[in-house]
C-alpha positions in Angstrom: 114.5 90.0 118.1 113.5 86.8 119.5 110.2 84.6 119.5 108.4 83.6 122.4 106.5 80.4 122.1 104.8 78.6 124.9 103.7 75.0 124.5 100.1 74.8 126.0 97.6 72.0 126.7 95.1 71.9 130.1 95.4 68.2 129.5 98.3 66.3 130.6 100.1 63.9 129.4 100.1 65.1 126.0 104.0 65.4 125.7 104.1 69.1 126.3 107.1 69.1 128.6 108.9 66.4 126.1 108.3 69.0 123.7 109.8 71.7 125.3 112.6 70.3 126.4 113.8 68.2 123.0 112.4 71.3 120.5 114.9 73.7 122.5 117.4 71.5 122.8 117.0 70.7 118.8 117.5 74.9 118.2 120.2 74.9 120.5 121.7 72.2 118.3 120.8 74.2 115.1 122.9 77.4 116.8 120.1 79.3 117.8 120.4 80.9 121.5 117.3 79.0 123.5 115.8 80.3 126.6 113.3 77.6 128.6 111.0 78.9 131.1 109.6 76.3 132.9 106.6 77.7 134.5 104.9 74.2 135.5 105.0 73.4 139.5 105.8 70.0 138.7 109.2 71.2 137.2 109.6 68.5 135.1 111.1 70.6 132.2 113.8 71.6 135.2 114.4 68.2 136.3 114.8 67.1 132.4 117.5 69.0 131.8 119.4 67.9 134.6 119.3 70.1 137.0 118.3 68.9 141.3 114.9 71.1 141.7 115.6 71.0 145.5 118.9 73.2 144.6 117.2 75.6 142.7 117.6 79.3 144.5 115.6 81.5 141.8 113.2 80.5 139.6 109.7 81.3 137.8 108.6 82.0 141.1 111.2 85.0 142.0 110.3 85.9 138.1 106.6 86.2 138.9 106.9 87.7 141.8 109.0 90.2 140.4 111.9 89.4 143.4 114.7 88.5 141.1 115.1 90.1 138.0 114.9 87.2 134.8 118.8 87.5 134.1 119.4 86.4 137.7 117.0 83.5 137.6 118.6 82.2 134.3 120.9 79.4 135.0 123.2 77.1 132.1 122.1 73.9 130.8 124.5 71.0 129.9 123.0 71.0 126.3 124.3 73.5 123.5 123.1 77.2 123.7 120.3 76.4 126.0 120.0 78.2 128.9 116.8 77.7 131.6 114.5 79.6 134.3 113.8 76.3 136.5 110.9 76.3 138.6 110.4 74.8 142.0 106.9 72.7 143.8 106.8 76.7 145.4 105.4 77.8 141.8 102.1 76.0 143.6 101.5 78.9 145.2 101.6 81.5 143.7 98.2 81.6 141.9 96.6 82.6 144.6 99.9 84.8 145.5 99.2 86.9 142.3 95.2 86.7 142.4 94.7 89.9 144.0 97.7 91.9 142.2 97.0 94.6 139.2 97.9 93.6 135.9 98.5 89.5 137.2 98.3 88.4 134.0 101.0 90.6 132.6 103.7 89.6 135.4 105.8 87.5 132.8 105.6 89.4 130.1 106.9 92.4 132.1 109.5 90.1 133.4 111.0 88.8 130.2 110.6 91.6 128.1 114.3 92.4 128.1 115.4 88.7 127.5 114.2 89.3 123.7 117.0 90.8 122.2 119.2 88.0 124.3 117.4 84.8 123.1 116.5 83.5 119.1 113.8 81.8 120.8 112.3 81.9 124.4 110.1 78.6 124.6 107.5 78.3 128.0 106.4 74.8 129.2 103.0 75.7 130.3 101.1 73.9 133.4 98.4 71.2 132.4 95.8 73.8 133.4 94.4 76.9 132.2 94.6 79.2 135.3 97.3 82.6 135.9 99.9 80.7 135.3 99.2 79.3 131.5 97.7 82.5 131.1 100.7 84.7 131.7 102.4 82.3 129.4 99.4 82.9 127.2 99.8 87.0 127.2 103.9 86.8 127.2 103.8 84.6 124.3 104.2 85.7 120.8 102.9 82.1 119.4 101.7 78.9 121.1 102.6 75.1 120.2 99.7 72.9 121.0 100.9 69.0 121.5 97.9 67.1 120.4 98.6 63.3 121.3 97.2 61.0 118.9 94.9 59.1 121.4 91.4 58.3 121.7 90.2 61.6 123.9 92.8 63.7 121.7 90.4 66.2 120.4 88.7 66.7 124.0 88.9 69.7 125.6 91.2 71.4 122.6 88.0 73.8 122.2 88.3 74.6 125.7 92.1 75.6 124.9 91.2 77.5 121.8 88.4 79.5 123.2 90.9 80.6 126.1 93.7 81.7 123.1 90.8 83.4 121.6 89.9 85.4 124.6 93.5 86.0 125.5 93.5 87.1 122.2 90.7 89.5 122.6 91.6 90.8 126.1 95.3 90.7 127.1 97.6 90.1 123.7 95.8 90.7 120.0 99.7 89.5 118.5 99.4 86.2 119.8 99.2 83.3 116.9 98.9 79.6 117.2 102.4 78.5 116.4 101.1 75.0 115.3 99.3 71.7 116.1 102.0 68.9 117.3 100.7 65.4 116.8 102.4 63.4 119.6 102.8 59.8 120.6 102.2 58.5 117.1 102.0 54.6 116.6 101.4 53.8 112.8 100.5 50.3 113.8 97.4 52.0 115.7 94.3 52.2 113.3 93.1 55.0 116.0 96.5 56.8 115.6 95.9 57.4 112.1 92.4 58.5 112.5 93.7 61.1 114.9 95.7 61.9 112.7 93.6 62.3 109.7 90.9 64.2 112.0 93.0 66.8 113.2 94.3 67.4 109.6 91.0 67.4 108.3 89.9 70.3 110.7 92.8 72.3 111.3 94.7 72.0 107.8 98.1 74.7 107.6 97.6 74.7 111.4 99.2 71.4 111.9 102.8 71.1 111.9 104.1 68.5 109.2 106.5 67.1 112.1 105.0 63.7 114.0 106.4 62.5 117.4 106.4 58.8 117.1 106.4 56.6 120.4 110.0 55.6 120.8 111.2 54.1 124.2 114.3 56.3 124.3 112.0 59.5 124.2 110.6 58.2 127.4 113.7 57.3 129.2 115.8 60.3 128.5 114.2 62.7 130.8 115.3 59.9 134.0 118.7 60.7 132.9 118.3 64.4 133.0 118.6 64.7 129.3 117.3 66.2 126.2 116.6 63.2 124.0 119.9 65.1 121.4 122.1 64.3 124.3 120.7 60.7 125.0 120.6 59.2 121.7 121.2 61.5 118.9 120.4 58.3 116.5 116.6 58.1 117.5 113.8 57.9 116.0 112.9 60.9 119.0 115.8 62.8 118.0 115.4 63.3 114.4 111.2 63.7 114.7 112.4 66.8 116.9 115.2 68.1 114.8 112.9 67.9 112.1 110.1 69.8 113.9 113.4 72.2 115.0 113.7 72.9 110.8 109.8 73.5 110.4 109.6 76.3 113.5 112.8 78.0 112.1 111.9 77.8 108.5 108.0 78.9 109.3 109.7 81.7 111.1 112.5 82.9 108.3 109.2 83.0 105.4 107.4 85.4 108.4 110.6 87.4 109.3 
């Protein structure tokens, strides 16, 4: 039975889509079967992996709109057990396609339902926003990843996020559990990035994953080359912070199981 985790943030730049792509590509490297939704407009998650967005038939969008079933929107990715739902600029629309529909917020998980027994872990890189899409994320989710960049504004708008798991929790999926806190863009040289650091820890303890994402260059550049920082440089820094935050999610999830 898989897990569905979705990586959420409204704010952006925070690494969420770096997160996605590298923490599926890391189980897929560990021989678990991956599935990525990307179900962010900007389709960077799609675009990461290597595939042309403009070439991309079925998507999140088909999914959504409940046009294509999810096994015909899945397509293969270059990188190890990973397979991906892309998503196209046309998921811009459909927000205000959905808005008037019964039961909007439960279009994805109604779509993916049947994907669990397929996948060991179905990961969904969430818009920078909190509107339908996020939230049908939110309600198909079993767990959400929060990427928490370790910046001066870092703890902004993360009670904003939490009050909208809360009521997703109260309203539209009681299961769903905060995965963990990612602390992301780390710079030990920063004074401010180990304050962050220490704040976050300090006020959401267990919550926090033991796993940091340091700022490393080849992180960065990897996604211009269409690849999962695994495939790019397997040496890293990047690569082994999200291997080791592959372990942590696997090992978190055996001691539930």
């Amino acid at each position: 039975m898989g897990k569905i985790i979705a990586i959420a943030n409204q704010k952006g730049g925070v690494g969420k889509t770096t997160t996605t792509v590298n923490l599926a590509a890391s189980l897929g490297v560990l021989e678990k079967k991956v599935l990525l939704i990307d179900a962010d407009p900007q389709a960077n998650a799609t675009s990461g992996l290597g595939i042309d967005v403009e070439s991309v038939e079925y998507g999140t969008y088909q999914l959504l709109e409940h046009t294509k079933s999810a096994k015909e929107a899945i397509i293969s990715t270059d990188s190890p057990n990973l397979d991906l739902i892309p998503a196209h600029i046309d998921l811009v629309a459909i927000e205000i396609e959905l808005v008037d529909k019964d039961q909007r917020e439960y279009m994805m998980k109604k779509a993916i339902s049947d994907l669990r027994d397929t996948y060991d872990y179905i990961l969904i890189d969430c818009a920078p926003s909190l509107g339908l899409l996020t939230l049908n994320a939110l309600t198909a989710a079993d767990s959400v990843i929060i990427p928490i960049q370790c910046e001066y504004f870092a703890l902004e708008g993360l009670g904003k996020l939490l009050n909208t798991i809360k009521s997703v929790q109260k309203i539209h999926n009681a299961n769903l559990d905060i995965e963990g806190m990612l602390l992301t863009m780390y710079d030990s040289r920063l004074r401010l990035s180990n304050q962050v650091v220490e704040e976050v820890r300090k006020h959401f303890a267990d919550m926090v994953f033991d796993t940091i994402i340091q700022r490393n260059v080849r992180l960065s550049e990897a996604p211009s080359y269409g690849e999962s920082i695994i495939k790019y440089d397997a040496s890293s820094k990047g690569a082994s912070n999200y291997l080791n935050l592959a372990h942590e999610v696997v090992k978190k999830n055996k001691e539930i199981a």
